[in-house]
C-alpha positions as CSV (number, residue, x, y, z in Angstrom):
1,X,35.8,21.7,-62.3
2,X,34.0,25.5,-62.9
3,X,36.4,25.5,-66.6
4,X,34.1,22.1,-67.3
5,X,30.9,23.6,-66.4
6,X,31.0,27.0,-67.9
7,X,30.8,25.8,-71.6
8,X,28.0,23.5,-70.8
9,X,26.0,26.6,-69.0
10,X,26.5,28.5,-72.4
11,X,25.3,25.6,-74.6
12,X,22.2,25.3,-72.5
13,X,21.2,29.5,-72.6
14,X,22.3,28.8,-76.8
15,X,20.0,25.9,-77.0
16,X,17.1,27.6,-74.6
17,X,17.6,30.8,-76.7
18,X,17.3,29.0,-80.6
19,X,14.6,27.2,-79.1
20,X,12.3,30.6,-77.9
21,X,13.9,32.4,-81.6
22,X,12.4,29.3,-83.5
23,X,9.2,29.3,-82.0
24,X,8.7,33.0,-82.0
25,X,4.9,33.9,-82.9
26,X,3.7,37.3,-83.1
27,X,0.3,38.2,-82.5
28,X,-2.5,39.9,-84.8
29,X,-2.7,42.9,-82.6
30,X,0.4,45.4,-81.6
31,X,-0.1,44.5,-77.7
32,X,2.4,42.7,-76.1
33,X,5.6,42.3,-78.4
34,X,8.7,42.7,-77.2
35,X,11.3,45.5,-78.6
36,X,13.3,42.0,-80.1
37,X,10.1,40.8,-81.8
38,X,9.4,44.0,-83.1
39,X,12.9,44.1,-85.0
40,X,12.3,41.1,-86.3
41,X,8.6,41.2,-87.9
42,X,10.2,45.1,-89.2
43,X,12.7,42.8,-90.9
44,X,10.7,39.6,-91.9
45,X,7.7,41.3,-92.7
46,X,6.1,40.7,-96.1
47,X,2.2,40.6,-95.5
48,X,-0.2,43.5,-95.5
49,X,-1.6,41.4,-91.8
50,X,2.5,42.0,-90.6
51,X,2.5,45.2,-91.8
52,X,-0.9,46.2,-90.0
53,X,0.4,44.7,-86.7
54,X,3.8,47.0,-86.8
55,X,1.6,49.9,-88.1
56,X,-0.8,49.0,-84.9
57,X,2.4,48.9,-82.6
58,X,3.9,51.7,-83.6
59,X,1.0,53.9,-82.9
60,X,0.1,52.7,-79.6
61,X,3.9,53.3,-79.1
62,X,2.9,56.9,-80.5
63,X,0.1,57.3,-78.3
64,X,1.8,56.4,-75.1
65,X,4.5,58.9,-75.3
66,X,2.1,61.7,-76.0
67,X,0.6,61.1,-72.9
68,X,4.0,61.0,-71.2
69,X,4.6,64.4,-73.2
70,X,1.2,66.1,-71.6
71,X,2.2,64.8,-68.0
72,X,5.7,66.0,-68.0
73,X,4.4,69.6,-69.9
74,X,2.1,69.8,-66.8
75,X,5.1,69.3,-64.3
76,X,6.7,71.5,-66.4
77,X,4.6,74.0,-66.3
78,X,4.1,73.7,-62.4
79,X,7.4,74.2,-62.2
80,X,7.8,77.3,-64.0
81,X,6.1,78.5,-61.6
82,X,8.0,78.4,-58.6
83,X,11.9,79.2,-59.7
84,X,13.9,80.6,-57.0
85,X,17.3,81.2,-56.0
86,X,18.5,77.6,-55.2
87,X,16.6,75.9,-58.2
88,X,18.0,78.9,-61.0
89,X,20.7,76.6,-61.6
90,X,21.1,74.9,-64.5
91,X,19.5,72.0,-64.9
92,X,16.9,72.9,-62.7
93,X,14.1,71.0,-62.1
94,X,12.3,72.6,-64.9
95,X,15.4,72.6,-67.5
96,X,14.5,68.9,-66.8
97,X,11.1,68.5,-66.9
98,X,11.7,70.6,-70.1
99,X,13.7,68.5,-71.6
100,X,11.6,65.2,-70.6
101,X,9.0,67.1,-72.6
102,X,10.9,67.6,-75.8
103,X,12.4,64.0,-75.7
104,X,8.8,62.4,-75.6
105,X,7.2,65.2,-78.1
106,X,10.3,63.5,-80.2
107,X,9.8,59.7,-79.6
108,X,5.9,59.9,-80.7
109,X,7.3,61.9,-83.4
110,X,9.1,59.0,-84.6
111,X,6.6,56.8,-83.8
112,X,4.2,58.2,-85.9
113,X,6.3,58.3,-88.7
114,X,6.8,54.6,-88.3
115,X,3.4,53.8,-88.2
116,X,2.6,56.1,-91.4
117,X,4.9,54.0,-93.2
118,X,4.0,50.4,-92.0
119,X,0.1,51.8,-92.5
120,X,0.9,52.6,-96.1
121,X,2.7,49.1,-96.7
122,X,-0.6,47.7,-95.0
123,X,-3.0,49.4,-97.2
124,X,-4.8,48.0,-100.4
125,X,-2.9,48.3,-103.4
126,X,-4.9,50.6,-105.2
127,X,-2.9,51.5,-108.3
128,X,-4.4,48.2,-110.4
């Protein structure tokens, strides 16, 4: 009985999932798209208004890991602090908050490049 069933449960979430993929609308802003929508405007894109929304996403992307970056360098600067015997080993907790720091100094890094180049497909042509 379950050897019937289980191909009909995966042709419903196929169906239900070409459904959502066909009617997939992004919006004007860069609020509220998912990381799937995201890869596919990047890929599908072809208007200066497409452009303009991944340029938009991408920096708010930007700007939210650069205020992760300033929290974590405050915890890691707390931390520094206050190293004793017990937390000397490695990683301690400021090897951590360290590294927390560098990773989200490097994703807004990469954000911004991402939204310098979906800015500069967005802008005017101005070469005519």
């Amino acid at each position: 009985m379950t050897h019937k069933l289980f191909p009909a449960f995966i042709l419903v979430f196929v169906l239900v999932g070409l459904g959502n993929a066909q009617g997939a609308s992004f919006p004007e802003s860069g609020d509220h798209l998912t990381k799937a929508q995201v890869k596919q405007l990047a890929r599908d894109a072809h208007t200066k208004e497409e452009y303009s929304t991944l340029a938009s996403y991408y920096g708010d992307q930007q700007n939210s890991y650069l205020q992760q970056a300033t929290a974590a360098k405050k915890e890691w600067g707390r931390l520094s602090q206050n190293i004793q015997g017990a937390q000397a080993k490695y990683p301690s907790p400021v090897d951590s908050a360290r590294n927390l720091y560098e990773y989200y100094m490097y994703k807004a890094s990469e954000y911004e490049a991402l939204e310098a180049k979906y800015s500069r497909l967005a802008a005017p042509d101005l070469t005519r």
